[in-house]
C-alpha positions in Angstrom: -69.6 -88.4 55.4 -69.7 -85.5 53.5 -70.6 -81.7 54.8 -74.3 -81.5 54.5 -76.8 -78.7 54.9 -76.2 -76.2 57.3 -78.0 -77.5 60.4 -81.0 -75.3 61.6 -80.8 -73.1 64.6 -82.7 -75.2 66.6 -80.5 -78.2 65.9 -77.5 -79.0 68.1 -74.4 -77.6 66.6 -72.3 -79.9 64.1 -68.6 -80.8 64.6 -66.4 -79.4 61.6 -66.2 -82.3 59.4 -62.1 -83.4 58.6 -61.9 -85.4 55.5 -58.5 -86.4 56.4 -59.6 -87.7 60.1 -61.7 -89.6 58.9 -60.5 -91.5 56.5 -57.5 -92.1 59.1 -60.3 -93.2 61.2 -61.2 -95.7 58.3 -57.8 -97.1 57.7 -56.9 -97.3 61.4 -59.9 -99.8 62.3 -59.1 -101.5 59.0 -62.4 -103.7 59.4 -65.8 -103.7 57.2 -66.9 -105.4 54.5 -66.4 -101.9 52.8 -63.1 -101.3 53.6 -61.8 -105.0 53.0 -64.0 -104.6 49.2 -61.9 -101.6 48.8 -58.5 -102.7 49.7 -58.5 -105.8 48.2 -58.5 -103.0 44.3 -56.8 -100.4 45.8 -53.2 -99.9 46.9 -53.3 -98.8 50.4 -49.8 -97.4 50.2 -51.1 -94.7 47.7 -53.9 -93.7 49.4 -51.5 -93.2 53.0 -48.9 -91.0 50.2 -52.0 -89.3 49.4 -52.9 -88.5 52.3 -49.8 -87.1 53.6 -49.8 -84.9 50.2 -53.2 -83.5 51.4 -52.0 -82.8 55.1 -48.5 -80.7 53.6 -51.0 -78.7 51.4 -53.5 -79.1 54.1 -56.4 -80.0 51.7 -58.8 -81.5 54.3 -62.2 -81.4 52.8 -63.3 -83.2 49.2 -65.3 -80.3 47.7 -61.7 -78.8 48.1 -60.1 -81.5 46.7 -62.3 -81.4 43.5 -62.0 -77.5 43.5 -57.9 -77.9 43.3 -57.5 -80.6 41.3 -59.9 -78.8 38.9 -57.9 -75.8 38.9 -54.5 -77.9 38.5 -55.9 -79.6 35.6 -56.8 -76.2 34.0 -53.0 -74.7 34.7 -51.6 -77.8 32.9 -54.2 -77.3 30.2 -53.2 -73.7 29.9 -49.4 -74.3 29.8 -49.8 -77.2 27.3 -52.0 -75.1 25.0 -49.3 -72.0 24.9 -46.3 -74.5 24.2 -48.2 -75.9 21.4 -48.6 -72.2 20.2 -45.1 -70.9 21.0 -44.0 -74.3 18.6 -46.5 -73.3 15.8 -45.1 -69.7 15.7 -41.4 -71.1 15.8 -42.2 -73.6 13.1 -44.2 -71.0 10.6 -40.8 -67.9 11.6 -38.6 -71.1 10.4 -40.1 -71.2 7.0 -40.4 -67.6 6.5 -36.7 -67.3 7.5 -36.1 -70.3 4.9 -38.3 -67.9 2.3 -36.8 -65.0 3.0 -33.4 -66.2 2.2 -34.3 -68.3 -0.5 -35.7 -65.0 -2.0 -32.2 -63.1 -1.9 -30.2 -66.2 -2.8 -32.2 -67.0 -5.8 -33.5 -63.5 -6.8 -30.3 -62.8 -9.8 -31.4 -66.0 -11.3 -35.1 -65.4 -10.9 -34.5 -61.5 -12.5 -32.6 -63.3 -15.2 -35.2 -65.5 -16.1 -37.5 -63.1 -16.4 -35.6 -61.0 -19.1 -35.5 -64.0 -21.1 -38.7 -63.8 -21.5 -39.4 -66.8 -19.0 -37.3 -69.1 -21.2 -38.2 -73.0 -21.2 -34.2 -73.5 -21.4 -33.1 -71.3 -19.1 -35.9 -72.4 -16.5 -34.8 -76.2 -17.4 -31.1 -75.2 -16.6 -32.2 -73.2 -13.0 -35.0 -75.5 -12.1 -34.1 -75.6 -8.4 -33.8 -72.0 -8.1 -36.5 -70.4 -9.8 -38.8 -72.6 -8.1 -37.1 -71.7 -4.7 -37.8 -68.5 -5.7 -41.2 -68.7 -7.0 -42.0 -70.3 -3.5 -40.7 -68.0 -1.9 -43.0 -64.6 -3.8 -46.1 -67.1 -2.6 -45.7 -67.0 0.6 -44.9 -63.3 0.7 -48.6 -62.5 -0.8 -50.0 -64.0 2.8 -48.4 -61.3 4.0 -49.2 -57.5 4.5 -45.7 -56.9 5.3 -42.4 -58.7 4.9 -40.4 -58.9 8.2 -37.3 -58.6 8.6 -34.3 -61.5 8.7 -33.5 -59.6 12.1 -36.8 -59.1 13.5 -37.7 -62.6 12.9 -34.6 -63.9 14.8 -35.2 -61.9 18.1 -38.5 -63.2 18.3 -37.4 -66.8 17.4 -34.8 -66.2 20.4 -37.5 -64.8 22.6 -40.1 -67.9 22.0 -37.3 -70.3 22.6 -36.3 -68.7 25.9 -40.5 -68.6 27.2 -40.7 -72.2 25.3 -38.1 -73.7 27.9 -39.5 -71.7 30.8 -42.6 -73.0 30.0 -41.6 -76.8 30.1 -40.1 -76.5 33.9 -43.8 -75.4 34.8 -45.2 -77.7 32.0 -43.3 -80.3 34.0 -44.1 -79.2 37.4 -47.7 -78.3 36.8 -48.4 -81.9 35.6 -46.6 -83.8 37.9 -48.5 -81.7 40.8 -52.0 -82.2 38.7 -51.5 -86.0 38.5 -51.0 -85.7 42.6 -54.2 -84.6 43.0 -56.0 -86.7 40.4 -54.7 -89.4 42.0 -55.5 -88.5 45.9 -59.2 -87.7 44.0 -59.6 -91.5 42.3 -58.5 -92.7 45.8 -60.3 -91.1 48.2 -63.3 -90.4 46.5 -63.6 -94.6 46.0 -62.8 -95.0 49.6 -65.2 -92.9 50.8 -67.6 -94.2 48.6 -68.0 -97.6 49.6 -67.4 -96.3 52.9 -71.2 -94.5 52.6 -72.4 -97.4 50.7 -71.8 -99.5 53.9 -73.4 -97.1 56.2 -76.2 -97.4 54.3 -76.5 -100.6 54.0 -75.8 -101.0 57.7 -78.7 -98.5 58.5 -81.3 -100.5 56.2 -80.7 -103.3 58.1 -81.2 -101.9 61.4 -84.4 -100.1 59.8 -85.5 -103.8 58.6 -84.4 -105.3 62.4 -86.8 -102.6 63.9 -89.3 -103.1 61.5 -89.9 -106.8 63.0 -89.7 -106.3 66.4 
C-alpha cells in the first residue's frame, strides 16, 4: 500500500500513491474480513475526523504522517521542558527574594548577637530571627554575587510574562500533537490489516494455482 522502490526505467511508470484515496477507497467499499476485523476495535467516526484533519493540512502520505507527528511530538516536548525551567528559575528567584529580605529585616538583631559574644540568652530570646538570618548568609555563599531585590523582580516579571506565553502554545502544541498521534494509531492499524489481507488473499491464489 505503501510507496515502494522507485520502479526501474524499464518498468511501466507508477501512479502517485494517495494515502488518503485510499483509505477512502477502503471505507467506501466497507467489505473484507480486514476491514470488518478492524471496525469492529476501532471507531470509524475518528478515523473519517482524521481524515478530514489530514486533507486541511493536506498530509496525504504515511511516511509524512510519521515525519509530522514526530516533529509535533518534539515541539510539545520542547515547550514542556522550558516551562518546567522558567518554574525552577521562578521558584529558586522566590527564595532568594525571601533570603534577601530576611537578611535586611533580621540583620540589627543578627549584628547584636554577635557583639554579645553569640550569647545563649540572647540567641534563646531571638531564635526566629537569627536563624532567619543565618539562613539567609547560607545561601549567599552559593553565590558569586548577590543580586539585587530589583534585578530579581524584573526578571521574575519577565519569566512570568514568557511562562504564560508559553502555556497558549503548550496548549496548542499538544492538542495539535495528540491530532496527529491519533490519525497515526488509526490509520496505521487500518492500513495494516488492510496489507495483512492482501496477503493473505494473494497466498491463496498462489496455493489455487499451485493445484491446478
Amino acid at each position: 500500500i505503501l510507496l515502494g522502490e522507485m520502479p526501474k526505467a524499464s518498468a511501466p511508470a507508477k501512479e502517485e500513491f494517495d494515502m488518503l484515496l485510499n483509505i477512502q477507497e477502503i471505507m467506501a467499499k466497507k467489505k473484507g474480513v480486514g476491514y470488518e476485523r478492524w471496525a469492529k476495535v476501532y471507531n470509524i467516526k475518528q478515523v473519517s475526523k482524521a481524515l478530514l484533519f489530514l486533507q486541511e493540512h493536506d498530509c496525504r502520505d504515511l511516511e509524512e504522517l510519521r515525519r509530522r507527528t514526530e516533529e509535533h511530538s518534539a515541539k510539545f516536548s520542547e515547550i514542556s521542558k522550558e516551562i518546567k525551567e522558567i518554574e525552577a528559575r521562578l521558584a529558586e528567584i522566590a527564595v532568594l527574594r525571601t533570603h534577601i529580605s530576611n537578611y535586611a529585616k533580621t540583620k540589627d538583631v543578627y549584628q547584636q548577637y554577635k557583639q554579645l559574644g553569640f550569647s545563649h540568652k540572647y540567641f534563646e530570646a531571638h531564635r526566629e530571627e537569627i536563624t532567619l538570618h543565618k539562613a539567609a548568609k547560607d545561601a549567599f555563599k552559593k553565590l558569586e554575587k548577590i543580586p539585587k531585590m530589583k534585578d530579581l523582580n524584573v526578571e521574575y516579571g519577565e519569566l512570568l510574562a514568557r511562562k504564560k506565553k508559553l502555556f497558549a502554545d503548550y496548549r496548542d502544541a499538544k492538542e495539535l500533537m495528540k491530532t496527529y498521534q491519533t490519525a497515526k494509531y488509526n490509520i496505521e492499524r487500518l492500513l495494516n490489516i488492510t496489507e495483512e489481507e492482501e496477503r493473505g488473499q494473494e497466498e491463496k491464489r498462489k496455493k489455487k494455482d499451485q493445484h491446478r
